[in-house]
matplotlib code that plots the C-alpha trace (Angstrom):
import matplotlib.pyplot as plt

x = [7.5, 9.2, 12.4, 14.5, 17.8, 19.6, 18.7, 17.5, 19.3, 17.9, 17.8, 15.8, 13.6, 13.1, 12.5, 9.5, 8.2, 8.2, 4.7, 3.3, 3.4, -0.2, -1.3, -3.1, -7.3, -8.6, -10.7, -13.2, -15.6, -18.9, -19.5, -23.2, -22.4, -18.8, -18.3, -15.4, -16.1, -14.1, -14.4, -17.5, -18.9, -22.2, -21.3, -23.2, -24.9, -26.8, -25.3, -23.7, -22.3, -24.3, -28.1, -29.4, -29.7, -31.2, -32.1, -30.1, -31.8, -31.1, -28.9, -30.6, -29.9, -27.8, -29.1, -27.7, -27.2, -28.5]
y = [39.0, 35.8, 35.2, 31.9, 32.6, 29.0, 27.1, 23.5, 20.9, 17.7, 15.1, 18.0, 18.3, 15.0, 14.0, 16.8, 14.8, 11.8, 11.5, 12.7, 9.4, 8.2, 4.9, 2.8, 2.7, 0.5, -2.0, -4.7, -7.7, -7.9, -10.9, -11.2, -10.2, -10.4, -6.5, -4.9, -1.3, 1.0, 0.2, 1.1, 2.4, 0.8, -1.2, -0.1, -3.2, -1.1, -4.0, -2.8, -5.8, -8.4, -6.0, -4.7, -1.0, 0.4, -0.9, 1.1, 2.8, 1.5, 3.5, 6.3, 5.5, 7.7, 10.7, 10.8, 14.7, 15.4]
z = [4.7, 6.4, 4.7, 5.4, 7.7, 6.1, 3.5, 4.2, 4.0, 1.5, 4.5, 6.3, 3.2, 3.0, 7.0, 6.7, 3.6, 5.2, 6.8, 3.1, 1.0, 0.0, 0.9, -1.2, -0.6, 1.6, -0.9, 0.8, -1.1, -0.3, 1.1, -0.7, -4.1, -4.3, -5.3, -4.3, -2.7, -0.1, 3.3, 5.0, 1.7, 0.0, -3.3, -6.7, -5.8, -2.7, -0.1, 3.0, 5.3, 3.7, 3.5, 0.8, 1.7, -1.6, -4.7, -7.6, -10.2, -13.8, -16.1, -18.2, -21.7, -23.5, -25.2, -29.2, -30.9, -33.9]

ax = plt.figure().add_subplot(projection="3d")
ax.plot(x, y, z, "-o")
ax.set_aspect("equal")
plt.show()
């Protein structure tokens, strides 16, 4: 089993970390409808760069428990 010769130091810690921050997502408008969706990603709409890809289906309604 590997065991550590010296601990790390915290600015060593740290300079690893420092490539693992998260950036925020990438968030586009359609120009047709005005949805906003990720970046080459279909809106809920079905548009991709202005064409209407698909047509969505419509929600199911929701089922009650008796």
């Amino acid at each position: 089993m590997a065991v550590q010769k010296d601990r790390k130091t915290r600015s060593r810690r740290d300079m690893r970390r420092s490539h693992d921050a998260l950036s925020p997502a990438t968030v586009s408008t359609d120009a047709t409808t005005g949805d906003r969706h990720l970046r080459h990603h279909v809106s809920a709409e079905g548009f991709y760069r202005g064409r209407r890809i698909f047509t969505p289906k419509p929600p199911k309604p929701a089922e009650t428990e008796n």
